[in-house]
Structures are given as C-alpha cells and as structure tokens.
C-alpha positions in Angstrom: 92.7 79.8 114.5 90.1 78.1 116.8 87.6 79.8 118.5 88.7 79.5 122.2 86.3 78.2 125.0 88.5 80.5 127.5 86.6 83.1 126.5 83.2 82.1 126.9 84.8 81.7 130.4 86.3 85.1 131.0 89.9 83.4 130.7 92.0 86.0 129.8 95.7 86.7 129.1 96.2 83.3 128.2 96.4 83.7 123.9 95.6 85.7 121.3 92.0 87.0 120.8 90.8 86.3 117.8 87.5 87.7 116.1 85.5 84.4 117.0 87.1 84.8 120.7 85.5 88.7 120.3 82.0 87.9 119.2 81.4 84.9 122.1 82.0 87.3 124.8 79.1 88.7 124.8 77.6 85.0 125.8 75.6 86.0 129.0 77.2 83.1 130.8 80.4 84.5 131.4 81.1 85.8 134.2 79.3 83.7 136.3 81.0 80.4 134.4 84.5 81.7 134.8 83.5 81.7 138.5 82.4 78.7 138.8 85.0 77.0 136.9 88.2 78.6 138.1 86.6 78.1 141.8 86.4 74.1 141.0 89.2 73.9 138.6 92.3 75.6 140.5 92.8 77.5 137.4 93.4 81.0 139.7 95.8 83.3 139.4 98.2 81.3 140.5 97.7 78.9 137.6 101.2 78.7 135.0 100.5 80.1 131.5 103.5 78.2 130.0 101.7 75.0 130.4 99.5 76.8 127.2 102.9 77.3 125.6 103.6 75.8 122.4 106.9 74.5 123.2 105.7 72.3 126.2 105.9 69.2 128.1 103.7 66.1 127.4 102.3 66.8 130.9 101.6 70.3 130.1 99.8 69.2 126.9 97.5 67.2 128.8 96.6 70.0 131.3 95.7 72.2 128.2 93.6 69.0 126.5 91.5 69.0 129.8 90.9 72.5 130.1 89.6 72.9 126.7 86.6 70.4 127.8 86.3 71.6 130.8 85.6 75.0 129.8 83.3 73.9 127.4 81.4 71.9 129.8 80.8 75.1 131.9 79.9 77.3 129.4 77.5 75.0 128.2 76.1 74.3 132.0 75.8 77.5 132.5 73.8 78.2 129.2 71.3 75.3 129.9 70.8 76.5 133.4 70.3 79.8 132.3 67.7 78.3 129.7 65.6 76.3 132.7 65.5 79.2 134.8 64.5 81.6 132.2 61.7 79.5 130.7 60.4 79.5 134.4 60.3 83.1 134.5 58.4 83.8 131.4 55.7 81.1 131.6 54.5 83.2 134.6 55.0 86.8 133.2 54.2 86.4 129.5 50.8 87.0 127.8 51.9 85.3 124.9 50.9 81.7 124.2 53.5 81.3 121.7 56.6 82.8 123.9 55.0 80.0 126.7 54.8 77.3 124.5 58.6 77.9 123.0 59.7 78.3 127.0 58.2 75.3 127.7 60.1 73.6 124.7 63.0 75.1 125.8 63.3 74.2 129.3 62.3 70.2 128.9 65.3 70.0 126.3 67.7 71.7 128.5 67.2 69.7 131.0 67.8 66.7 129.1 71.1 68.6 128.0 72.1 69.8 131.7 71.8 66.2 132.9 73.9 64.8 130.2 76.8 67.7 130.4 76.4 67.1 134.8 77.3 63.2 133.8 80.4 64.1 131.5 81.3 66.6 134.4 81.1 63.9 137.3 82.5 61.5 134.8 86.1 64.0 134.0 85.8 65.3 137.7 85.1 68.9 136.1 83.1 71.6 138.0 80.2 73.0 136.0 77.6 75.5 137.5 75.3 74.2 139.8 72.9 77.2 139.6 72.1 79.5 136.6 75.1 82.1 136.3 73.2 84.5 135.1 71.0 85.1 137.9 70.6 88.6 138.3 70.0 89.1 134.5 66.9 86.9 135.4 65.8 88.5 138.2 66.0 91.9 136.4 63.2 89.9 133.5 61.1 89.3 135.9 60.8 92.9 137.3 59.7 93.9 133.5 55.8 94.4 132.1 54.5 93.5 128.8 55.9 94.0 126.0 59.5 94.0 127.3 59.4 91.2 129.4 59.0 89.2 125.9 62.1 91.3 124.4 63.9 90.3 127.8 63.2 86.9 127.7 64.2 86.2 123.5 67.4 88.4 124.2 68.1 85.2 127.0 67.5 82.3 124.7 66.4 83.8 121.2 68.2 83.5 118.3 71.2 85.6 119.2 71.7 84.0 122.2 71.6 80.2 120.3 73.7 81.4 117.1 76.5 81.9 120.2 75.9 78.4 122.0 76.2 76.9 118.4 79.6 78.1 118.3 80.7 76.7 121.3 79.4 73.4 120.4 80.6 73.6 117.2 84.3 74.5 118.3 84.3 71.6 121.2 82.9 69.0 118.3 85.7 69.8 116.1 88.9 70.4 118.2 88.1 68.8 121.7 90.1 66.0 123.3 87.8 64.1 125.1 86.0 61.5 122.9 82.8 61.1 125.0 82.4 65.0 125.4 82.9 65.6 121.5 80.8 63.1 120.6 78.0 64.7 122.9 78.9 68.1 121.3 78.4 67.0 118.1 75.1 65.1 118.7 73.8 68.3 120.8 73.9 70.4 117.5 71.1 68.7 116.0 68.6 70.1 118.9 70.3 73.8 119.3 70.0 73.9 115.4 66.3 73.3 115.5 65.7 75.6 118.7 67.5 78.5 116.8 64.6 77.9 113.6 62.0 78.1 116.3 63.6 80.9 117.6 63.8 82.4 114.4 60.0 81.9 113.6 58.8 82.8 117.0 60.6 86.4 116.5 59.5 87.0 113.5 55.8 86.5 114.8 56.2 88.4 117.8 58.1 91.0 116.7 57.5 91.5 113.1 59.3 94.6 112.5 62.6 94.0 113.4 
C-alpha cells in the first residue's frame, strides 16, 4: 500500500490508514496544509468519497490523479515555508555558529524549492500555502532561551523532521500522475537527502548525548 499524501494533509475518512499514513502525521505541516488546500481545492465536506472508489468512472479517476499532486504540492509548500521562516527565527536567537550556518543553508535551498513547487502550483491551478502553516509553532521558538531554542529549532527542520519530508517526496516520485511534478520530486531528493546528513552531523555536534 502507498503511503498516502491525504494524510500529511489532515484528509481523513477517505481510505484505510496504513502504518506509513500513521508515522507522517506527525509532519508539523498539517493542519495548517489541509487548510490551505481544502480552502483552494473545494475538497470540503461536501466533496464525494466515491470518486476515491475503486470501481469508478474515468472522470472520477482523474479527480483522484489530481489530488494526489495536489496534496503533495501543499505538504511540500508548507514544509519549505516552514523551513524559510524558521531559519529566520534562529539566525537571530541562536548562539551557535554552526545551528546559523545550517539555517542559513537551509533557508536559501528552500527557497529555491518553494519557488519551483509555486510554479508547478500556478502551472496545475493547485493552491499551496502562501504563508508558513506552522506559524504559531514558530512563534512559540522564538519565545525560548538558550539551550532550548536550538532543541526548538532542530525539532522544526532536524533530522526527524527531513526523514518525514523524504517520505513524501519519495511517495509523490514513485506513484504520482503528473509528469512534471514527479519529475521535480524525484530530483528534490538529491538536496533533502544531503540536508538530512547535515542534519545528522550538526546534532550530533550540538547535542552529543542524545
């Protein structure tokens, strides 16, 4: 079974949850994406869950092809959003050079990734998140002193955080519909791949016994 992009939307009652379905919910860009999708999308309450049957029409089939990128596309919005805003927050509150530095990295490469996912968006007439989802979890960083403003910030876009993105990436370059957006998926890995090593190395250095 395929790990579902629904869920890294907050989609539910719409399949089975599997154990990959389990594990991404605890993305931070949940809520906020679901909102932001099913506002632009028209995928309410209203919306018809046999369209996700099975035993459906061709027409139905297309409607589930172009939610699959579409949820994709906001999950992974919302994650680079959530990446720029964060790195802002910690290059003012951190003492650590090496936390700055790694912000830094992150925030230039997430913009290059936001910019690319806003084209596919315009380009499919998706909504993504125009703002970082995960706002208050932001604000609550920046209200933090040393040392746990550092924990804050790595529990945002450390390891953990990548390992989840990765999946999402991975599911959309493998089962998505939409050439252009699988082919970005799959060429995005290569960049969260080396962020999670530097996440990786940058933990171990700042945290060394955990």
């Amino acid at each position: 079974m395929r790990t579902s992009h629904r869920m890294l939307t907050g989609k539910t009652g719409r399949g089975c949850v599997c154990a990959g379905r389990v594990a991404a919910l605890v993305l931070f860009t949940v809520g906020a994406c679901a909102q932001s999708f099913a506002a632009g999308s028209g995928l309410g309450a209203g919306h018809r869950d046999d369209a996700m049957s099975p035993a459906t029409t061709d027409e139905g089939q297309a409607r589930s092809a172009t939610d699959m990128d579409a949820e994709f596309l906001a999950a992974a919005v919302g994650f680079s959003r959530d990446q720029i805003a964060a790195s802002r927050v910690i290059a003012h509150e951190t003492g650590n050079s090496e936390i700055r530095a790694y912000a830094g990295r992150m925030s230039l490469e997430h913009e290059k990734l936001a910019e690319a996912l806003h084209s596919l968006s315009m380009r499919h007439s998706i909504e993504t998140p125009n703002a970082p989802p995960n706002q208050s979890n932001l604000n609550e960083m920046a209200s933090k002193q040393l040392p746990a403003v550092d924990r804050h910030y790595l529990s945002v876009a450390g390891s953990a955080a990548l390992r989840r993105i990765i999946l999402v990436y991975e599911d959309e370059a493998k089962h998505g519909r939409e050439a252009d957006i699988r082919k970005f998926a799959t060429s995005a890995l290569t960049t969260l791949h080396r962020e999670l090593s530097m996440a990786q190395a940058l933990e171990k250095k700042v945290f060394p016994n955990q």
